[in-house]
C-alpha positions in Angstrom: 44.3 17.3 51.1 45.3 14.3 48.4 43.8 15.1 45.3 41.2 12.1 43.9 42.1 9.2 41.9 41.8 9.6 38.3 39.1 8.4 36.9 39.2 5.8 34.5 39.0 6.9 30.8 36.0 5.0 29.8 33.7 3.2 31.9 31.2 0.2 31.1 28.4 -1.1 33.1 26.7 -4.3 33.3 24.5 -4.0 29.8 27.4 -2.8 27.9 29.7 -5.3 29.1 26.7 -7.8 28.2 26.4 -6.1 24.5 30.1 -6.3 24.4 30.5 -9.8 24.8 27.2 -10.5 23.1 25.4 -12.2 26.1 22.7 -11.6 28.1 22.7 -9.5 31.1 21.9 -12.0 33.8 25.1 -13.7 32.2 27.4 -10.7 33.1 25.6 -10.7 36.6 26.6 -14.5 36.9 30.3 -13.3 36.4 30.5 -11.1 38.7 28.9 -13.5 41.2 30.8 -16.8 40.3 34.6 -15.5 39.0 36.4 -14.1 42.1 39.1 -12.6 39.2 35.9 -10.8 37.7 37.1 -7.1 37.2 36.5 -4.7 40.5 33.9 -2.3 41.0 36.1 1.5 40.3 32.8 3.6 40.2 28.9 3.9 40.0 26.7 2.6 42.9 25.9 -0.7 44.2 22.8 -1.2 42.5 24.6 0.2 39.0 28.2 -0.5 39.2 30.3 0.9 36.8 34.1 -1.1 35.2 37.0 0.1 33.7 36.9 -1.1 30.3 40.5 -2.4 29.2 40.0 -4.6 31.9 36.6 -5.8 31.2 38.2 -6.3 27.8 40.9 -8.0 29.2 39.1 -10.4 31.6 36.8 -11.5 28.2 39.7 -12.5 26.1 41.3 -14.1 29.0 38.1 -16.3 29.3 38.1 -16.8 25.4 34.9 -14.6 25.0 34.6 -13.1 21.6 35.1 -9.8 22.0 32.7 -7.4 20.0 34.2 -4.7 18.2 34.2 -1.2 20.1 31.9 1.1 18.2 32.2 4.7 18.2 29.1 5.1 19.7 30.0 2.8 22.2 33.3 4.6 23.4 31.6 7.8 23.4 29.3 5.9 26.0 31.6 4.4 27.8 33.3 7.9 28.3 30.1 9.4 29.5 30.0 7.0 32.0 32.9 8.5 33.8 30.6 12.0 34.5 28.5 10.0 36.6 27.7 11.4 40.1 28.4 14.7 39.3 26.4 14.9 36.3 23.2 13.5 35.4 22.5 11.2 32.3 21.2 14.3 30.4 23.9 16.6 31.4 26.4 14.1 30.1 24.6 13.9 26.9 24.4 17.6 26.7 28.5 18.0 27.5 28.7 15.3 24.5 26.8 17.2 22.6 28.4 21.0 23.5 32.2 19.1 22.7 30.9 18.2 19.1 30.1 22.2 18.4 33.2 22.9 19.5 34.4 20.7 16.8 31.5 22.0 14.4 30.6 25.3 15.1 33.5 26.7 16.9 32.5 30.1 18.5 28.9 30.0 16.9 27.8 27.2 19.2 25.3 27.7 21.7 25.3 29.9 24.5 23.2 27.5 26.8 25.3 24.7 25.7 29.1 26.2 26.5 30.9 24.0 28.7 31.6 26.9 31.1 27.7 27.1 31.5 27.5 23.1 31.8 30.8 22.0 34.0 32.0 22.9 37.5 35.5 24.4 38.0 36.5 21.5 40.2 39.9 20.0 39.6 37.9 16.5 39.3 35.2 17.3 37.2 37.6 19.2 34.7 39.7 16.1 34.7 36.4 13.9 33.5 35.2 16.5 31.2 38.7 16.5 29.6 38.8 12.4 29.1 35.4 12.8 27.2 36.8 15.4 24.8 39.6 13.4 24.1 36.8 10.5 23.0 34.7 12.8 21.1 37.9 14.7 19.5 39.2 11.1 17.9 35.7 10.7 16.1 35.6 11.1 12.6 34.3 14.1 11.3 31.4 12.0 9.7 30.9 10.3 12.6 30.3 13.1 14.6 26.3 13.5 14.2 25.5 9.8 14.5 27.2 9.9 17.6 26.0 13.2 19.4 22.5 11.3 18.1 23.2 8.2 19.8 24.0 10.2 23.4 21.1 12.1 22.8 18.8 9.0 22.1 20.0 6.8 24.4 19.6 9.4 27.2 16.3 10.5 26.4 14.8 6.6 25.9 16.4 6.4 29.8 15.0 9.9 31.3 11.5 9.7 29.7 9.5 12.7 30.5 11.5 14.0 33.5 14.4 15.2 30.9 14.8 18.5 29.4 13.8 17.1 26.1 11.6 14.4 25.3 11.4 13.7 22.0 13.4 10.5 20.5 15.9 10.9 17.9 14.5 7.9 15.1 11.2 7.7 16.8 8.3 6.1 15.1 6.4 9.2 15.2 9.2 11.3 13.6 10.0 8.8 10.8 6.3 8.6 9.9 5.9 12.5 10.0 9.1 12.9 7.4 7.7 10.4 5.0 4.8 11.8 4.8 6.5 15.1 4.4 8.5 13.5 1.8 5.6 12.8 -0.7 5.8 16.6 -1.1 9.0 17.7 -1.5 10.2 21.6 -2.4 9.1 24.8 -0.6 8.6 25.7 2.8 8.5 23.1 5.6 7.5 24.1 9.2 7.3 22.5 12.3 5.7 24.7 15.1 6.4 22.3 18.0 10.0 21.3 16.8 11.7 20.2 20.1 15.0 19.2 19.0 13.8 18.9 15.5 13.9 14.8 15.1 11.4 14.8 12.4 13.2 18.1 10.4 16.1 16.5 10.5 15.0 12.9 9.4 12.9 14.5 6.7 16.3 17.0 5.2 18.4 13.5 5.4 16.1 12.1 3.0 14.3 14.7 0.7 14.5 18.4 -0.3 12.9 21.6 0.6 14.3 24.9 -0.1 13.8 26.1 3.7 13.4 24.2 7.1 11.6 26.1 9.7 11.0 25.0 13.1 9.3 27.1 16.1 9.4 25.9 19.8 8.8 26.6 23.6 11.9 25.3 25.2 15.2 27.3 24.4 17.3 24.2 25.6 15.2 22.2 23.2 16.3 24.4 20.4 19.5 25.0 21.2 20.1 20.9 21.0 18.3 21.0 17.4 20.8 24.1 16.1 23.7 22.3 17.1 22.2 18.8 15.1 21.3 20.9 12.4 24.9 21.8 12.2 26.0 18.5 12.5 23.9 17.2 9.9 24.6 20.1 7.6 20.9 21.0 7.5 20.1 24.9 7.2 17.5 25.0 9.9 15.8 28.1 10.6 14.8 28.1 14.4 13.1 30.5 16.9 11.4 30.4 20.4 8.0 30.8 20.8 5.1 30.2 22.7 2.9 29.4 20.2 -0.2 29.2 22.3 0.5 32.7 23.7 1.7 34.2 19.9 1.8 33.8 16.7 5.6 34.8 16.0 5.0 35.1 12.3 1.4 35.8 11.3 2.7 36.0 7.4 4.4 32.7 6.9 3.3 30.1 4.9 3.9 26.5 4.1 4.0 24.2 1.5 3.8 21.5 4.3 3.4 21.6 8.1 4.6 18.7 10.5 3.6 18.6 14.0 3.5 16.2 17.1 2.7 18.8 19.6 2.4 18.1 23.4 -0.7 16.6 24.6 -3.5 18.9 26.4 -2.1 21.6 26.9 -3.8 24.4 28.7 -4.4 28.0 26.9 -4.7 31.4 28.0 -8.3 32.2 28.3 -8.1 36.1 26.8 -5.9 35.4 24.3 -7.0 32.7 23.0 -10.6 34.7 22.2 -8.9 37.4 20.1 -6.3 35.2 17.9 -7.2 35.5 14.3 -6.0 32.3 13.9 -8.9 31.0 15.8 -11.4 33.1 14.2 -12.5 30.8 10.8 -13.2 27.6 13.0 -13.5 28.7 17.0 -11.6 29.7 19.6 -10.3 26.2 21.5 -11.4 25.4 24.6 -8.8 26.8 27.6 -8.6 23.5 29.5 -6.9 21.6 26.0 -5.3 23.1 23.4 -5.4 20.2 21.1 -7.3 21.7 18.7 -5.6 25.1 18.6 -2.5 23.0 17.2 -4.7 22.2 13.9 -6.0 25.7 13.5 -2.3 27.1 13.5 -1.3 24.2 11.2 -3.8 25.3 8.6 -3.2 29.3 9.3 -0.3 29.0 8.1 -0.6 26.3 4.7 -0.1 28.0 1.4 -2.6 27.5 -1.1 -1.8 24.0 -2.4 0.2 22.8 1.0 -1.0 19.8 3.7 -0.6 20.0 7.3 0.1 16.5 9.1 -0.3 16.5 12.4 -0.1 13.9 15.2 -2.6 13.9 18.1 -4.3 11.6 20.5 -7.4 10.4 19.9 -9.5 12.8 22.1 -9.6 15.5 19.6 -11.5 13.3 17.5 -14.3 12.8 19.1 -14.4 14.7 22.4 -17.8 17.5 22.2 -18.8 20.9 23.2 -16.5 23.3 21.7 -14.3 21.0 19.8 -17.2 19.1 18.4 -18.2 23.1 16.7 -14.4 23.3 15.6 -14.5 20.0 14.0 -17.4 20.5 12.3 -16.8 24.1 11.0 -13.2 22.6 9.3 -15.3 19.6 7.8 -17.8 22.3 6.5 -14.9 24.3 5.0 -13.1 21.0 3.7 -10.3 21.3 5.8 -9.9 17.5 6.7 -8.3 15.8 3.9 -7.5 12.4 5.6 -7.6 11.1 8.9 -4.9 8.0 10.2 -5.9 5.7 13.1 -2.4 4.9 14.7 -1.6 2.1 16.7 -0.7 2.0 20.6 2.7 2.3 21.7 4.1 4.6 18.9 4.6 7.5 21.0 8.0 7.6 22.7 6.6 7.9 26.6 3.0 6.5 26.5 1.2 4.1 24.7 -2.2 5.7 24.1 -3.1 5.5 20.0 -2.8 8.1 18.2 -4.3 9.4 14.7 -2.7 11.6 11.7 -4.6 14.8 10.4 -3.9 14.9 6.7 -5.5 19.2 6.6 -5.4 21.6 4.2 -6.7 25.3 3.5 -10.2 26.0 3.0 -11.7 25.1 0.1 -15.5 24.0 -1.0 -14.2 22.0 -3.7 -13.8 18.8 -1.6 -17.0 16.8 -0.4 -15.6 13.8 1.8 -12.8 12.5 4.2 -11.2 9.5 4.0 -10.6 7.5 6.8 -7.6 4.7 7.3 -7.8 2.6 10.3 -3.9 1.2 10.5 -4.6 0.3 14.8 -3.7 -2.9 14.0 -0.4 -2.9 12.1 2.3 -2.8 14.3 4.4 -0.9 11.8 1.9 1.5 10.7 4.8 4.3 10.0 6.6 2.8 7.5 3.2 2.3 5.2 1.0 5.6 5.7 2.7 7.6 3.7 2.2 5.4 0.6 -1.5 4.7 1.5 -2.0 8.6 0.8 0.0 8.8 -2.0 -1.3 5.6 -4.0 -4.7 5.2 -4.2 -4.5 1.2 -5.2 -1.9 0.6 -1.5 -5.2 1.3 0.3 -6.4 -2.2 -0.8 -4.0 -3.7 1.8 -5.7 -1.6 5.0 -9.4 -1.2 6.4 -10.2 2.4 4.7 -13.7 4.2 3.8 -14.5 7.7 2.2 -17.6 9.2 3.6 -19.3 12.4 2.6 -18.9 15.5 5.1 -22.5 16.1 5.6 -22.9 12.8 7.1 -20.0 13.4 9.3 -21.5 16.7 10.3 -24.7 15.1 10.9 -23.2 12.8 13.6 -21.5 15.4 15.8 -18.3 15.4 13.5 -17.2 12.4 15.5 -14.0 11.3 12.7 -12.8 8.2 15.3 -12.2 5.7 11.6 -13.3 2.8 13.6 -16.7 4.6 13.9 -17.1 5.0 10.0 -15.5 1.8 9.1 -18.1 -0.6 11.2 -21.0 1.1 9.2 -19.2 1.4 5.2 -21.3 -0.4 3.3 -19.5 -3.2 1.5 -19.5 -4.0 -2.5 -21.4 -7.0 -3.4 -19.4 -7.5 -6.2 -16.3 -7.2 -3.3 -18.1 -9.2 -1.3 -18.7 -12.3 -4.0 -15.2 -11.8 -5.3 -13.9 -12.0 -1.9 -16.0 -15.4 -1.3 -14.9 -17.3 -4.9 -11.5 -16.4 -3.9 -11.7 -17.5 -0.8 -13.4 -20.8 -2.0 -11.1 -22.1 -4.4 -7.9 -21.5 -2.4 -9.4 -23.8 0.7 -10.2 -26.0 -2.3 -6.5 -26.2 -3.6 -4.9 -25.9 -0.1 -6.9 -29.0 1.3 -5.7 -31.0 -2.0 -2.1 -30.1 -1.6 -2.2 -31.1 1.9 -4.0 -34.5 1.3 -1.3 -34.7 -1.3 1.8 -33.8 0.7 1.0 -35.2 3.8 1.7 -38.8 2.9 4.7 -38.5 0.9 7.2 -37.0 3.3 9.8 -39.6 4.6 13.0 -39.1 6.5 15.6 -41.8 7.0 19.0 -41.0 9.1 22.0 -43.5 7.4 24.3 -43.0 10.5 24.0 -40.8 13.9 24.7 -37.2 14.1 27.6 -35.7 16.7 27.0 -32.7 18.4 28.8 -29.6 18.1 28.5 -25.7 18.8 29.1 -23.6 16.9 32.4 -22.3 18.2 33.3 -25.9 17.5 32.6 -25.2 14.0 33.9 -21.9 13.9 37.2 -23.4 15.8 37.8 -26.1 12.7 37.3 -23.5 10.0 34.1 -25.1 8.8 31.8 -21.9 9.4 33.1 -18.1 10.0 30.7 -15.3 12.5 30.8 -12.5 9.7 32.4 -9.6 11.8 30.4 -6.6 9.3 30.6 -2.9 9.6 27.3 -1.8 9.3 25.4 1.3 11.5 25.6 0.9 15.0 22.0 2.7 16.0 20.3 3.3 12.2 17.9 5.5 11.6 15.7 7.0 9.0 15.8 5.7 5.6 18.8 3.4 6.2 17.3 1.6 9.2 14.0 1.2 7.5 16.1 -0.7 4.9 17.3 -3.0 7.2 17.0 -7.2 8.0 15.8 -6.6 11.2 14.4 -9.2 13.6 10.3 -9.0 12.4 12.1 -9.7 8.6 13.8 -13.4 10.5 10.7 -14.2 12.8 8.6 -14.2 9.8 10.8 -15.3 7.2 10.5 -12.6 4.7 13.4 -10.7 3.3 12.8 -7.3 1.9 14.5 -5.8 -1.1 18.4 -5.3 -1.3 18.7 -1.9 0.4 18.9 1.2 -2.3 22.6 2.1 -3.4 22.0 5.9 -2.6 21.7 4.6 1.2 24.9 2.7 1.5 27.7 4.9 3.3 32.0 3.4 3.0 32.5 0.5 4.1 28.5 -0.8 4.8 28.9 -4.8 4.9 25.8 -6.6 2.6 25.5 -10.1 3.1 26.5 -12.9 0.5 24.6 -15.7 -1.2 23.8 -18.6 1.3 25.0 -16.5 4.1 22.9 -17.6 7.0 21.2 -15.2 9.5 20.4 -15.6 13.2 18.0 -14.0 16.0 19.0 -15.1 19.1 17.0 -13.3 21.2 13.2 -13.8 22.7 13.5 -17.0 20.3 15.9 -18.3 18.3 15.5 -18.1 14.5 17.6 -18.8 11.7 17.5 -18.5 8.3 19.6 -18.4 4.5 19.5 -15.5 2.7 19.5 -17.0 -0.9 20.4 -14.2 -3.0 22.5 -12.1 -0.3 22.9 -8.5 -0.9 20.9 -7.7 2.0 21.8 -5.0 5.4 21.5 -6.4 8.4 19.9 -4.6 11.7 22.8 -4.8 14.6 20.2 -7.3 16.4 20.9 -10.1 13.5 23.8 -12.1 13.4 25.9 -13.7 10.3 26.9 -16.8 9.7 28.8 -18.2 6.8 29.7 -21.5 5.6 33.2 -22.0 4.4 33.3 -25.6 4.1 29.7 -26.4 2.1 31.0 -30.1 1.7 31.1 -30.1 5.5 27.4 -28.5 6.3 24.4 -27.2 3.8 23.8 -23.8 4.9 19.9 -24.6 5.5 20.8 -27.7 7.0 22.9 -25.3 9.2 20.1 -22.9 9.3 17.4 -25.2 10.3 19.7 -26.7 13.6 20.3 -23.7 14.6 16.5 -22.7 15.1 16.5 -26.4 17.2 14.2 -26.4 20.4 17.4 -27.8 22.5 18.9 -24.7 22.1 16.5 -22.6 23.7 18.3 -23.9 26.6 20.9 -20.9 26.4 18.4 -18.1 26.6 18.9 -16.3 29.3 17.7 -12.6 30.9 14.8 -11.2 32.9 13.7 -9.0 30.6 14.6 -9.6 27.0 15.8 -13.0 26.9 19.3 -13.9 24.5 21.3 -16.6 24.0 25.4 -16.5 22.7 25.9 -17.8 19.4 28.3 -19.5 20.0 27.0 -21.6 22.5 24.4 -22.7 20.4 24.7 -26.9 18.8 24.4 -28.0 16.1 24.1 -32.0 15.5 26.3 -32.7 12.2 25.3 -35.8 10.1 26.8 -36.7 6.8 25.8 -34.5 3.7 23.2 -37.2 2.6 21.5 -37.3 5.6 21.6 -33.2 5.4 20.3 -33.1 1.9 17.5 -35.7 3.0 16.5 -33.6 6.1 16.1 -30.6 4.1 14.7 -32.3 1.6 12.0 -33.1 4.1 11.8 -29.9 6.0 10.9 -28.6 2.5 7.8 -30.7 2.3 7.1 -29.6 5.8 7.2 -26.1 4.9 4.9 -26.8 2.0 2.7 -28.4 4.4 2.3 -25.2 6.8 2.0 -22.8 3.9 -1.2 -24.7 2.7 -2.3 -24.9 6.4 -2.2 -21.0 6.6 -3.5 -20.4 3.5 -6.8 -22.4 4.9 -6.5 -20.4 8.0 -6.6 -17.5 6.0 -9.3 -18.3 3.9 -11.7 -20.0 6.1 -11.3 -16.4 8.3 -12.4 -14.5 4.3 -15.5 -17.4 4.3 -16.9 -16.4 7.5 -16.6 -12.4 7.2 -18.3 -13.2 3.6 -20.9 -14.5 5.0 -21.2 -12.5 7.9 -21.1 -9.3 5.8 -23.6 -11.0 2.9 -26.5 -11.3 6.6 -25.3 -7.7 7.5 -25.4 -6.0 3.6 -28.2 -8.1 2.1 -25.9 -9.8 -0.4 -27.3 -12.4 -2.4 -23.7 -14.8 -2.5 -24.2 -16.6 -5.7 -24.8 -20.2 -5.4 -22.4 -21.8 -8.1 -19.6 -19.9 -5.6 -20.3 -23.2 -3.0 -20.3 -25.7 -5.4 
């Protein structure tokens, strides 16, 4: 019998190809169609075809597409690709994964994760596993955790629920649990539901605690997380338990306890009677076991720690047995806080969610406070100052209200429930109103102001170019950067990403503690371009910034030739909406995108103008804005029996 063709060393398929060249996926899928020299099919299926990569590479440079740079992450990928059909997506991961312990951890790895326990002795299969070692054996040794990461992520975003793990490396939930964490740093940490420890890991890579401790159900789960911890140097201390079933150490205790435990889970309905854990609030209902996940929390918080745990939203406000739990931890001023989360921040469902902020018992605390965050869309990155700075609640709907009121209404602690009835400060109310009142004064005078003085006058016409033209005449350079491939944690956080362009607000340079060798900041008057969904451009003024791998760079090396926010402002040009392309998420090349070039007085003029403009839409929001403060004023002043004062209209 003829032994198989070798496979390929790395394979791509259709997306990667499209994130290789930096186009759109329907682009690739018009290649393949139209360009009978487009590389050949060598493995996959029909519906996902999988291509050799030096020949994908080959074809692009042929066709004079700029080529993206190869990342690690990226060859690791591309290797993982050539397990296909024998192994699954997660099985590829977890081979990716076993390879870097080898590297790591040597005969300490694993004994689920040895690649005699994961690989078949086939002469094939051996022949693919052996291509992917020889990927994952040329990354650096830094490299190597950031990489295992990225299998690990990308895998799970693309299995969901069905995989044996389902928590996402860099999740939204993780990152907010580990800043919250992080406000209290030293001690004991514990996670009771640790999965592959996502948040534990997040929170050692940016604080310090003397001891890590994470407990979980799924042995495979842990196993994955001892291998990361190794990888990220982080002395994690892990075990297996069922914690609805046992308690596997009655005695510890915390200085803080993080949690995003599985949803409604169901309980033994013996044991769960005789737990002394459940004893001081009640034992949970056997049907949901959401409840018993707070009650462990707090069983196990030293005298001064705080439990944060992530739930839905049924807990809050569901009755019968958990209304009586609820209530008794109110009584017993167990609920510090509690978060309203928005949808969509879990990594497999959308539902909202809410933060328990709980401590021991203690009678020395008479109220909760309540933050509804639903509707801010980045909720994680701000909670964990609202509960450490008392004055960054002004910038979010919050309320304290006593616990006996609470109590009184069947415990319900929902914030949107509290928040409709918290009666507002007259003197809030009034200030709110004045303010309100003299910025629609100013802003209508600055617009009757502005609007007739802006004038525009083109000396001689423009000519059209793209801007590979430019780039072709040495005019303007694409800024090839090195820069994190898939960011996470603190580092990502720090990031221009594409909210910062769409809205035209920079933050802060990034930290200098976060920068790793070789990280690429921008430069003064270095412009920078989303070119997906929309197209936005904009110059970043002072430079020094990171940029998300989503944002492109652009910089002017001839400024006698083009003003960089003449440059910027063409780019963002309706005409060139034109080259968006996809069915799903829509992108556009760069450097297909024109740019009309007129002479630099005609430039300085335009911006000039586009200045005014600017000026012009800044008033216009700030009227939005405060005719919006104006009618809640006065809505609230009917609703709170608040006598506005007169002069306030004048």
């Amino acid at each position: 019998m003829s032994s198989p063709s070798p496979t390929p060393t790395s394979l791509v398929a259709a997306s990667d190809i499209a994130e290789l060249a930096g186009v759109s996926r329907a682009a690739v899928s018009n290649w393949r169609r139209r360009h009978a020299d487009f590389p050949e099919q060598v493995a996959g299926t029909k519906s996902k075809p999988l291509y050799a990569l030096p020949e994908v590479q080959a074809w692009l440079t042929k066709k004079h597409y700029a080529v993206e740079r190869v990342s690690t992450e990226a060859k690791v990928w591309a290797a993982m690709n050539t397990l296909r059909g024998p192994y699954s997506p997660e099985q590829s991961a977890i081979v990716v994964l076993a390879l870097a312990a080898e590297r790591v951890m040597g005969d300490d790895a694993p004994a689920s994760l040895e690649l005699s326990r994961l690989t078949s002795p086939q002469d094939d299969d051996q022949h693919r596993i052996e291509q992917v070692r020889e990927v994952v054996a040329s990354v650096g040794q830094s490299e190597l955790a950031s990489v295992a990461d990225f299998a690990l992520e990308r895998t799970a975003r693309a299995e969901g629920r069905k995989g044996a793990w389902s928590d996402i490396i860099g999740s939204r939930t993780s990152h907010l649990l580990a800043s919250v964490a992080a406000n209290h740093p030293g001690g004991v940490v514990y996670d009771p539901a640790c999965g592959i420890a996502s948040a534990l890991i997040e929170l050692a890579d940016n604080s310090q605690f003397d001891d890590y401790i994470g407990h979980d159900i799924n042995d495979r789960a842990l196993a994955i997380a001892e291998v990361r911890a190794a990888l990220h140097r982080v002395p994690l201390q892990l075990a297996e338990a069922d914690i609805l079933r046992t308690d596997p150490d009655p005695g510890l205790r915390a200085d803080v306890v993080i949690a995003e435990p599985p949803f409604a889970m169901r309980m033994d309905v013996d044991f769960r009677l005789t737990d002394p854990r459940f004893f001081s609030f009640g034992a949970p209902p056997p049907s949901n076991a959401d409840t018993a996940w707070l009650q462990h929390a707090i069983a196990h918080l030293g005298d001064t720690g705080r439990a944060f745990i992530i739930t839905p939203h049924g807990p809050l406000f569901r009755g019968g047995v958990e209304e009586q739990i609820r209530a008794e931890m109110l009584r017993q001023g167990c609920v510090e806080t509690i978060v309203g989360l928005p949808g969509g921040m879990a990594a497999h469902t959308s539902i909202p969610l809410a933060l328990w902020v709980l401590r021991r018992p203690t009678n020395e605390h008479s109220d909760v406070l309540f933050v509804d965050a639903s509707a801010i869309d980045d909720a994680e990155k701000h909670v964990a100052q609202w509960l450490s700075d008392k004055s960054a609640l002004a910038e979010v709907p919050h309320v304290r209200v006593p616990v006996s009121d609470i109590v009184d209404d069947e415990a319900q602690l929902t914030p949107q429930r509290w928040l409709a009835t918290d009666e507002r400060s007259a003197d809030k109310v009034q200030t709110a109103f004045a303010a309100a009142t003299t910025a629609m004064r100013d802003a209508t005078q600055a617009l009757t102001d502005a609007s007739g003085r802006i004038t525009f006058s083109q000396d001689a016409p423009s000519r059209t170019l793209t801007v590979k033209d430019l780039i072709r005449e040495g005019v303007i350079e694409r800024v090839r950067r090195h820069s994190p491939r898939n960011p996470e944690g603190a580092i990502k956080n720090a990031m221009v990403g594409a909210r910062d362009i769409t809205t035209r607000t920079l933050p802060g340079p990034p930290p200098a503690e976060l920068l790793g060798d070789g990280m690429d900041l921008t430069k003064a008057s270095d412009i920078l371009v989303l070119a997906q969904a929309n197209i936005r451009a904009l110059v970043d003024d002072d430079g020094g910034h990171l940029l998300a791998p989503v944002v492109e760079q652009v910089r002017v090396l001839k400024p006698d030739v083009v003003d960089p926010h003449y440059l910027a402002a063409m780019l963002s040009g309706s005409w060139n909406r034109r080259f968006l392309v996809g069915t799903t998420t829509q992108r556009a090349k760069l450097t297909d995108l024109e740019v009309p070039l007129a002479p630099m007085d005609d430039q300085k003029r335009l911006v000039a103008a586009l200045a005014q403009v600017e000026g012009l839409r800044n008033a216009a929001e700030t009227i939005t804005e405060a005719s919006e403060t104006l009618s809640s004023s006065l809505l609230d002043a009917v609703r709170f029996n608040i006598a506005l004062d007169a002069s306030l209209r004048e």
